[in-house]
N, C-alpha and C positions, 0 to 999 in steps of 0.2 A: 790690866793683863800683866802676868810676871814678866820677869824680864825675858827670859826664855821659858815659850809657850811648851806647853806638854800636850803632848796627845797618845792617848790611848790607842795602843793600834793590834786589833784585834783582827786575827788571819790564822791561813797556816802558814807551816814552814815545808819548803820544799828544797830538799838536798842538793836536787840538781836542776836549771832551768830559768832561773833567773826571773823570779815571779816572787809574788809576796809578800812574807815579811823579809826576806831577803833582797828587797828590792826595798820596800816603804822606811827599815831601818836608816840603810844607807843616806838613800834621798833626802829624808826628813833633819837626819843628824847632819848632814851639809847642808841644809837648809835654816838652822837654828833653830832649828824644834828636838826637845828632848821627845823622843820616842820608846813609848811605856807596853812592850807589845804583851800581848794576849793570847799564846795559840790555840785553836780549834784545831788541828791535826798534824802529823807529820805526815809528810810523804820523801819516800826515795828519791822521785821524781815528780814531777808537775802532771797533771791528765790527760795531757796530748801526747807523753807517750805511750807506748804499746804493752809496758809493762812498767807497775811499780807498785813502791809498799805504800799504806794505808793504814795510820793508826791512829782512832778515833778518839779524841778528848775530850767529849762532852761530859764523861761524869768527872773531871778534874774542876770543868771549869765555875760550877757554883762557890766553891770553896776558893779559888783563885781569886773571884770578884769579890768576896766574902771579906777576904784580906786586903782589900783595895778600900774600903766599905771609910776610912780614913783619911784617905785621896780626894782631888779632884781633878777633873781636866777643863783643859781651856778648849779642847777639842776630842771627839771620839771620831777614828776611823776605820770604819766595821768589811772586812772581804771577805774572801770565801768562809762561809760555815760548812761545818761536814754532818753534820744531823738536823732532824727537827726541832729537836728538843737540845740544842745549842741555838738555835730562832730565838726559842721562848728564854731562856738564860739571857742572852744576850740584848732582849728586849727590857726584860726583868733589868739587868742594868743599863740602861739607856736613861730608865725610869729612873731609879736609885740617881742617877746623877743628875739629871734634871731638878730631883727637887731638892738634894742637895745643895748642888751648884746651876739657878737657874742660868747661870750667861755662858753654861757650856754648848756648843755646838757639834751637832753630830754630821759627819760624810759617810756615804754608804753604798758603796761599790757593793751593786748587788751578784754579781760571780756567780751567774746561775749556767751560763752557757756560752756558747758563739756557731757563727756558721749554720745558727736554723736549727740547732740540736739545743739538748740541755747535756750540762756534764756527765758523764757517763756516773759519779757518786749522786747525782742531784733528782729527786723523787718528785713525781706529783706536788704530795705533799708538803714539801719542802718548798716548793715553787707558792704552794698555798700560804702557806706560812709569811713566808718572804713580804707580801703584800700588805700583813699589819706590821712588819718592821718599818716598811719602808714610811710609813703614817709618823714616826719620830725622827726621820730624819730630817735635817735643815735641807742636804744636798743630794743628790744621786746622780749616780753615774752609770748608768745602764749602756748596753750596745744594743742594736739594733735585735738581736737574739733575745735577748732580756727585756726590752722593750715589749716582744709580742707576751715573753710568758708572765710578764706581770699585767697586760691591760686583756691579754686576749686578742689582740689586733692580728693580725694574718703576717708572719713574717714574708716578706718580697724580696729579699737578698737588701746590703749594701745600698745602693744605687734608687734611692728615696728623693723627692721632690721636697725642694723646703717646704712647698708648704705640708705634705705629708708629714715630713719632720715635726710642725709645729703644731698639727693636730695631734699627734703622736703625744708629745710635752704634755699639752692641755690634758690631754686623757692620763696620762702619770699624774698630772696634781692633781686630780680628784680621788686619788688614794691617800692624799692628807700630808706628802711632803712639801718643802716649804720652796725648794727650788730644782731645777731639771739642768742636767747637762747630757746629753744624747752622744755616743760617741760613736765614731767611725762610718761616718755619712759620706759616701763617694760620691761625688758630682764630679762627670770626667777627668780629666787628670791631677784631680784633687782631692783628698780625702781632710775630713771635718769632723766638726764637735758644733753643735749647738746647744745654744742653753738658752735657758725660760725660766723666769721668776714669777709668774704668772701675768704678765704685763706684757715685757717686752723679750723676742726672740732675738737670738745673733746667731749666726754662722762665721765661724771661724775657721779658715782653713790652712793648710798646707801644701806641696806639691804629692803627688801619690807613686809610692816607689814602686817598683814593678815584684818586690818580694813583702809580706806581711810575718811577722815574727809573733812569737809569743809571750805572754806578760805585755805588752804596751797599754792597755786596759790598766794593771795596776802599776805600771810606770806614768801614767797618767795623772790614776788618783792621787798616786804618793804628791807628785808635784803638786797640782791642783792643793791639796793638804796644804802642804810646808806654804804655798804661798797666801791661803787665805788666812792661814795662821797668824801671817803677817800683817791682815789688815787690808788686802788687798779687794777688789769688785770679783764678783763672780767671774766677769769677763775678763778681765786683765789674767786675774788665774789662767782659767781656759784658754791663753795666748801664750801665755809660762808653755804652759804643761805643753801644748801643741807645738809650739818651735822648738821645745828642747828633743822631744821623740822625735823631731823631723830629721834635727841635728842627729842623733845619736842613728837612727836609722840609716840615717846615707854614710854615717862611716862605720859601720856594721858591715851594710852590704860593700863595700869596697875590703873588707877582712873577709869575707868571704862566708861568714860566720851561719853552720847551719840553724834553720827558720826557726825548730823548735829549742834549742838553747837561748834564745830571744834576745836583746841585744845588746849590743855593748858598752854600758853605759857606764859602767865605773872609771872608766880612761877619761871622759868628760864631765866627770861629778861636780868638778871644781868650778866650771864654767856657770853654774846653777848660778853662785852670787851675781853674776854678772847680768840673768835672766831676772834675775828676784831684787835688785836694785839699779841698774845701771842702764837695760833696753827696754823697761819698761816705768819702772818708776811706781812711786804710791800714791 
């Protein structure tokens, strides 16, 4: 591995809301990963608000990856797409780097929905799609929303039984990825992440705040990222990523900070090193 890991990080941008690659940059490049991004769309805003712009890049992006075709990474981290036909592109390079560079690894924040819905941009189709992407990835990060639209399982709100949780896993890796992290699993006054390598399950949790913000999904993945970048266990990641949005969470809601600007986390960027060597260790 270089000395500073690169990852590809393929998203949109979103102007306002704290989501994205406006989140994966930051995190990644205080984490000691160069951060090579990619975007799939601009938006004014993130899609939990009531109004905003939408500009769709999918015919930019063959030619974007075309120019990359020289590159490699040590990692790909793939979130929201805004078309179908940015799926099959972005699978199309997934491919390209693989047999390029076989020891690349890919994360895939599949950003299809929350809440029981799918995104208000996000199609059938696309949800169709989504299902042979996820077949190249190493990792995924689904929530409990996105969990039902890729296995079909009946979404039940939050508040799942581990072992629902780990059936759940089991039925994701029969789409052909290589490992599971399930996020935002409420068990009373706790909210979690499990993950599943097709072996062994873990839950990991935190305390559960009384406000839920938006972007923590890819405040997540971002971490989760920058730490396995490092060389870290699946689990030890999923412990990063989960105490630092704990962190950042509770001194969020002590700023008062409304839900859909999501949360505070550049005032604590710094403390990342301290998660990524010092409380947890490799």
């Amino acid at each position: 591995m270089r000395r500073v890991p690169r990852a590809a990080c393929i998203n949109d941008i979103s102007g306002f809301g704290r989501c994205s690659l406006t989140t994966a940059l930051p995190v990644l490049s205080v984490m000691g990963v160069q951060a090579c991004p990619a975007p799939t769309a601009v938006l004014s805003k993130h899609t939990g608000f009531s109004e905003f712009s939408f500009t769709d890049l999918t015919d930019a992006l063959p030619h974007y990856f075309e120019t990359w075709r020289d590159l490699d990474f040590d990692w790909i981290y793939s979130g929201f797409l805004g078309a179908v036909g940015q799926i099959e592109t972005v699978r199309a390079f997934f491919k390209a780097q693989k047999e390029k560079h076989p020891g690349v690894r890919i994360l895939l924040d599949p950003a299809m929905g929350d809440g029981g819905r799918r995104y208000s941009t996000y199609t059938q189709e696309m949800c169709d799609a989504m299902r042979g992407l996820v077949s190249e990835a190493g990792v995924i990060t689904p929530n409990l929303t996105e969990v039902s639209l890729l296995t079909g399982l009946p979404y039940c709100g939050e508040a799942v039984t581990l072992s629902e949780a780990e059936t759940m896993a089991e039925r994701l890796m029969t789409l052909g990825c290589g490992s599971v992290v399930i996020t935002g699993i409420v068990r009373e006054d706790a909210i979690g992440n499990l993950t599943y390598d097709g072996r062994d399950a873990h839950y990991l949790s935190v305390h559960r705040t009384e406000s839920l913000f938006s972007g923590t999904g890819d405040l997540f993945a971002s971490v989760l990222c920058g730490a396995l970048a490092h060389g870290l266990s699946l689990n030890a990641a999923a412990k990063i990523a989960g105490d630092f949005i704990s962190e950042v969470t509770q001194y969020t809601l002590k700023q008062g900070t409304p839900v859909e600007e999501g949360v505070l986390f550049e005032p604590l960027l710094t403390v990342l090193e301290g998660y990524l060597h010092g409380k947890t260790g490799k």
